[in-house]
C-alpha positions in Angstrom: 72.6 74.6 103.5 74.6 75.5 106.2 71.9 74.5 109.2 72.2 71.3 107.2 75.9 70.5 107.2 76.0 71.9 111.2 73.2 68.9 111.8 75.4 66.6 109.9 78.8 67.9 111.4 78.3 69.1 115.0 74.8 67.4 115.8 75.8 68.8 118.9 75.6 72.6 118.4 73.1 72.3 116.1 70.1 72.5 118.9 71.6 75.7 120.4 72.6 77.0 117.0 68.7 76.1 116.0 67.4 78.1 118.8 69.9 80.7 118.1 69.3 81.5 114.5 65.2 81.2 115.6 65.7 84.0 118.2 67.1 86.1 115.5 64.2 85.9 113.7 61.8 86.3 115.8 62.4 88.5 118.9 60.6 91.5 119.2 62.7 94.8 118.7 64.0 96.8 121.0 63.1 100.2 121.8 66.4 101.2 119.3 64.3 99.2 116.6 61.5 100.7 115.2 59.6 97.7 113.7 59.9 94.8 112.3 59.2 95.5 108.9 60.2 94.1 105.5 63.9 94.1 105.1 63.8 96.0 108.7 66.7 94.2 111.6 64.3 91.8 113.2 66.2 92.3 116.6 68.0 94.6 118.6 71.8 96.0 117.7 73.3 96.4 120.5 74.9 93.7 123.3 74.8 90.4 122.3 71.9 90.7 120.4 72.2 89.6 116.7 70.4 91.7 113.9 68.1 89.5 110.9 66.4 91.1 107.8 63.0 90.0 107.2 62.1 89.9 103.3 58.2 89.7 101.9 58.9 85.9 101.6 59.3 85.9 105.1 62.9 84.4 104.6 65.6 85.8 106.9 68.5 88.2 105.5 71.8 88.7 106.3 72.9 91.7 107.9 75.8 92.9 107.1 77.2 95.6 109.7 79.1 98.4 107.4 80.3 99.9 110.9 81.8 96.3 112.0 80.7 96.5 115.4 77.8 93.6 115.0 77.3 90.3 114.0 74.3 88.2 113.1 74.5 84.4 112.9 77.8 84.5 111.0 81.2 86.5 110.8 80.7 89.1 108.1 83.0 91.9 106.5 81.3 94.7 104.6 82.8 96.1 101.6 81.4 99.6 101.6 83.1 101.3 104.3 80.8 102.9 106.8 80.0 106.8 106.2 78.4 108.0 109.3 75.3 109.8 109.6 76.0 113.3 110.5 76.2 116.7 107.8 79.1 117.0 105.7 80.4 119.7 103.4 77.6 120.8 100.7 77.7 120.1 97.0 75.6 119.9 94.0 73.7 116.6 93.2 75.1 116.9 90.0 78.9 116.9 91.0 78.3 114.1 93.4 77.0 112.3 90.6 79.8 112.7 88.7 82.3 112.3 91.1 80.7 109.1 92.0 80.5 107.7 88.7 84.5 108.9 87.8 85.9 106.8 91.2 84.8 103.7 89.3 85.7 104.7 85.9 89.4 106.0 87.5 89.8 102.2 88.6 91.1 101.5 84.8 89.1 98.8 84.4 86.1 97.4 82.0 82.9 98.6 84.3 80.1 95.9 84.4 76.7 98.0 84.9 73.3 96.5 85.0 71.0 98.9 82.7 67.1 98.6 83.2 66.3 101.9 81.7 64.5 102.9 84.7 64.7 106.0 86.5 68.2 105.3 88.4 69.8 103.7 85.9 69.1 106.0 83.2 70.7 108.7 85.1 73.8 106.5 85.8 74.2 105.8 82.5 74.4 109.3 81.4 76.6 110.6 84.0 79.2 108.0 82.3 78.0 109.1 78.8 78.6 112.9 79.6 81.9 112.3 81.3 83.1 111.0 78.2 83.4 107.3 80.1 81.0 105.2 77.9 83.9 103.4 76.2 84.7 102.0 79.4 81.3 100.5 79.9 80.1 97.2 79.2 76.3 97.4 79.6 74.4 94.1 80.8 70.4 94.1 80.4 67.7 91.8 80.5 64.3 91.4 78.9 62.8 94.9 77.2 64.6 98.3 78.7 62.6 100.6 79.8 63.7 103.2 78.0 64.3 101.8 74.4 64.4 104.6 73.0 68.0 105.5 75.1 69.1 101.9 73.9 68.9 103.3 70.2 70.3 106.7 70.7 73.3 106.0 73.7 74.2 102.7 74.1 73.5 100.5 70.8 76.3 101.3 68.5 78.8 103.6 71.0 78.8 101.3 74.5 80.2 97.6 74.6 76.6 95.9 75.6 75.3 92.3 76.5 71.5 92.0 76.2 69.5 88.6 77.7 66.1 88.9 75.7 65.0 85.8 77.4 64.8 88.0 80.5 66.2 85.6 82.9 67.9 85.8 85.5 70.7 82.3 85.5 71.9 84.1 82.5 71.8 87.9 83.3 73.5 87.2 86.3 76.1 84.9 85.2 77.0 87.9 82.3 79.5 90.0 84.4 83.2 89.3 84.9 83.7 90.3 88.6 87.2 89.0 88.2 88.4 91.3 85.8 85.8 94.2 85.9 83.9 96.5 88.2 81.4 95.5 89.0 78.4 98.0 89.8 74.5 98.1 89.8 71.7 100.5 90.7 70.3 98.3 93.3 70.9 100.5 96.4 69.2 103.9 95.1 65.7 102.4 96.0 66.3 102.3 99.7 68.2 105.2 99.7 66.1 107.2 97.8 63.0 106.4 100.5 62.0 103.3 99.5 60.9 102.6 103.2 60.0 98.6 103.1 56.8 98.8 105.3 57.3 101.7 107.6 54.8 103.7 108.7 54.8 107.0 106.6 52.6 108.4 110.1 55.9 108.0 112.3 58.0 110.8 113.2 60.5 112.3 111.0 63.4 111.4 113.5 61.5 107.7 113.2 62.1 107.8 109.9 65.8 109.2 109.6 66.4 106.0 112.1 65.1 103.5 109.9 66.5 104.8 106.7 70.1 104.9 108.6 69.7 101.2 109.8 68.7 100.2 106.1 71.6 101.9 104.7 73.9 100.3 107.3 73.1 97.0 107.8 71.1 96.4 104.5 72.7 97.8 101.4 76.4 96.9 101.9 75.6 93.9 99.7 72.6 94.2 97.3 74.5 94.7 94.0 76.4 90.9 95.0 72.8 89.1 93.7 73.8 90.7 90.2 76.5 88.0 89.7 75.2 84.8 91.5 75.2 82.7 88.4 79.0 84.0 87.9 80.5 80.6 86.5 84.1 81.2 87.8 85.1 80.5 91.1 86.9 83.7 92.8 86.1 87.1 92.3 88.0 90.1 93.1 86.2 91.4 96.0 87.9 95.1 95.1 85.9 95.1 91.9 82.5 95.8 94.4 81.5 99.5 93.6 77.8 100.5 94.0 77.6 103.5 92.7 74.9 105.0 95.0 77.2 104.3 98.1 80.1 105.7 96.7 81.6 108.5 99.6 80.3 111.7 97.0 76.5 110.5 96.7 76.1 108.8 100.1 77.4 112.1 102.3 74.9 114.1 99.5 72.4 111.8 100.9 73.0 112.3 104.2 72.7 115.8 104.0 69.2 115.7 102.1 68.1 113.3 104.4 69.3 115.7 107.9 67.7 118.4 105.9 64.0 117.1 105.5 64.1 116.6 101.8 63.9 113.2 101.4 60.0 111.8 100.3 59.6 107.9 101.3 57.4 105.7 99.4 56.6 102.2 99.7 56.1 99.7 97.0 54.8 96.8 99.7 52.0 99.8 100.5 48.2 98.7 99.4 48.8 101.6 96.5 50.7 99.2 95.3 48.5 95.8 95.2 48.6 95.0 91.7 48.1 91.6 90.3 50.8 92.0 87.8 53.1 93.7 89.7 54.2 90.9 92.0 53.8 88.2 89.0 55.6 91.1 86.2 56.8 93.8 88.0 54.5 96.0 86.0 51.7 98.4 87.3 51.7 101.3 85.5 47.9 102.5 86.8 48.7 101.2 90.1 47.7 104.7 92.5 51.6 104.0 93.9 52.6 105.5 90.6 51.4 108.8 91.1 53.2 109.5 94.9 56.3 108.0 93.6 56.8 110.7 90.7 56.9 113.2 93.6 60.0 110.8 95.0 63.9 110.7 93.8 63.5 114.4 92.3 67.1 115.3 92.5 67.7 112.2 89.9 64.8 113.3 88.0 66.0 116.8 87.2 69.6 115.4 87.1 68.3 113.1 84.7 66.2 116.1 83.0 69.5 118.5 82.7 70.6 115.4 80.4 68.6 114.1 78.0 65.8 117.8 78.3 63.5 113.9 77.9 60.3 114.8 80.5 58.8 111.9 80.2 61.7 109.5 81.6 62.1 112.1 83.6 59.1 112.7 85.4 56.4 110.6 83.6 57.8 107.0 83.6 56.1 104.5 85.1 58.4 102.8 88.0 58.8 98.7 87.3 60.2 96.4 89.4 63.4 95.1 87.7 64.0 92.0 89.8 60.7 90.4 89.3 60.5 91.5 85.4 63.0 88.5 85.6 62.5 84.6 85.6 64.3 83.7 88.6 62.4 79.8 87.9 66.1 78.4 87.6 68.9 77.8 90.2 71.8 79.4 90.5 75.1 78.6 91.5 77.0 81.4 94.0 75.4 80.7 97.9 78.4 83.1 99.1 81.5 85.0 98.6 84.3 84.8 101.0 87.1 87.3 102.0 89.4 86.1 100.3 87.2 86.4 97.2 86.3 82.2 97.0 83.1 81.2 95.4 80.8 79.2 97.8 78.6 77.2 95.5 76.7 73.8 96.0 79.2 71.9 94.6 82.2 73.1 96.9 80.2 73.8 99.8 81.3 70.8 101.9 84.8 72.4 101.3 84.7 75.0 103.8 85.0 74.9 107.3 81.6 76.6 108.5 82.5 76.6 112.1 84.9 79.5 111.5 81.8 81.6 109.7 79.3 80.6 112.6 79.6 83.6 115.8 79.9 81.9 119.2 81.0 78.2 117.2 84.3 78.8 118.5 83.3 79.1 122.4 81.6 75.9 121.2 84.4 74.3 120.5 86.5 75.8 123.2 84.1 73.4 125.5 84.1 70.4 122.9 86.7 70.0 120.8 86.1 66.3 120.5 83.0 67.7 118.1 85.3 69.5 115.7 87.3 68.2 113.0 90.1 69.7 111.5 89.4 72.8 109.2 89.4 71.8 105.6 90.1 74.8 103.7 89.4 78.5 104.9 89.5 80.5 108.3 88.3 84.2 107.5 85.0 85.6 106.8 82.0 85.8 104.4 82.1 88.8 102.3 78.2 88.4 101.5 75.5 85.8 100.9 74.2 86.2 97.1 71.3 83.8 97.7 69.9 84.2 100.8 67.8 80.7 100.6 
């Protein structure tokens, strides 16, 4: 939508901006890149060089530079602040679990956490449960949980819950009050748990520290957003954002297990992966994948273990694909979230001034102000784009 109101607007800039977005798509990486992989920066970081993410689709997506020191197509404002990849003080898994878990709950607030049953979010959900902090949890699932049996015996009957069973995703998305709550998924522990999108598990292990570093910077500052782009209000508090995974205890863990050689990638684009069912379900449990991705994430699984003593959803589980469990066949209405909190939708789109979220439009208009007209409504930044297309 936004190419389209710069063709209608500044017909002008639109040629150079054309070419400019194109670039970022498609120029080949520099040596500081290591590939151009799915969801991998498509161009190089540094100078005046922008930074794309490429998706399976083959759409582009938003980076979004945690450090602030780069820019893709428009201004952006992470907010996750930036923890730097270097060792830090050592601690248990466990207490950066709970640690993690307690900053949100120590916000006083209603917490909004998306609950799949699967590996990540099981052990989330117990970290609250053990800290005593389940009261303060309004659980939001869609479709069948993966672990059913922890629906009966944890959440049903002791946790404030909201269950889709249509399993899709205009209303699973639209169930969270980002307003009011915190809001919080499990949709960064993938990527920083090794997921490694495509890259080659042959490369070197200071290869592979690089690429999960530039993931975790310019990638997961804004997955959890997607979780409330069918949010029918129109401003959010943008202070309610808390992944949990990138919370400063868990992150710095991660940093140190990833310096230290721990860390086992997988890759569900691999061919161990090529399952009929798993890219139209999100379900492969015999897919050979399965097998190398129990050996993965083991500090959650014997977190997870030390909890419920449950080996199977420990260390048995199948691993399914939450998102595309989901019917994503209808529309929904967030494009983008600004700075200030303002919902971007279809509706109000021709109510911002895009110019002042495009880098370089304003030496464009330096040169032709006779192209601009006045700014309609806001001046500062896009906090994140919840639907990239």
């Amino acid at each position: 939508m936004v190419g389209s109101w710069v063709k209608k607007e500044h017909p002008h800039f639109y040629k150079e901006w054309s070419v400019l977005i194109e670039k970022d798509i498609t120029r080949k990486p520099s040596p500081a890149i290591l590939h151009e992989g799915r969801n991998q920066p498509a161009s190089a970081l540094g100078g005046k060089d922008r930074a794309l993410f490429k998706h399976p689709s083959n759409k582009s997506y938003l980076a979004v530079d945690r450090a602030g020191e780069h820019e893709t197509a428009f201004h952006t404002h992470s907010l996750v602040p930036w923890i730097p990849f270097v060792e830090y003080p050592r601690k248990s898994f466990s207490d950066c679990m709970f640690e993690s878990v307690k900053l949100l709950a120590d916000r006083g607030k209603t917490i909004d956490f998306f609950w799949s049953g699967g590996l990540d979010s099981n052990a989330c959900l117990l970290a609250f449960n053990e800290l005593g902090l389940h009261k303060q949890l309004h659980v939001i699932m869609g479709g069948v949980p993966e672990s059913p049996e922890l629906f009966e015996k944890v959440v049903k009957g002791r946790m404030d819950y909201s269950w889709d069973e249509t399993s899709t995703a205009s209303v699973v998305f639209g169930l969270a009050k980002p307003d009011e709550h915190v809001l919080s998924s499990c949709a960064e522990f993938d990527s920083l748990f090794g997921h490694n999108y495509g890259f080659d598990a042959d490369e070197t292990t200071a290869a592979a520290e690089q690429a999960w570093n530039i993931k975790r910077r310019y990638y997961n500052g804004k997955n959890s957003w997607r979780n409330i782009d069918n949010f029918s209000g129109d401003w959010v508090n943008i202070d309610n954002y808390m992944p949990i995974s990138m919370q400063e205890p868990l992150e710095k863990w991660l940093c140190n297990h990833v310096i230290d050689e721990n860390i086992i990638y997988w890759d569900i684009t691999s061919a161990d992966w090529d399952d009929e069912d798993w890219w139209k379900k999100g379900i492969a449990p015999n897919a050979p994948g399965q097998e190398h991705y129990r050996k993965c994430k083991m500090p959650l699984r014997d977190f997870l273990y030390m909890l419920t003593k449950d080996e199977y959803i420990s260390y048995r589980q199948p691993k399914q694909a939450s998102m595309l469990k989901l019917d994503l066949s209808e529309s929904r209405r967030i494009i983008a979230i600004t700075n200030d909190g303002d919902c971007v939708t279809i509706d109000n789109f021709h109510n911002f001034d895009w110019t002042k979220y495009i880098v370089n439009m304003s030496d464009a208009i330096a040169l032709q102000p006779r192209l601009v007209q006045q700014p309609k409504l806001y001046q500062k930044g896009i906090t994140s784009v919840t639907n990239d297309s």
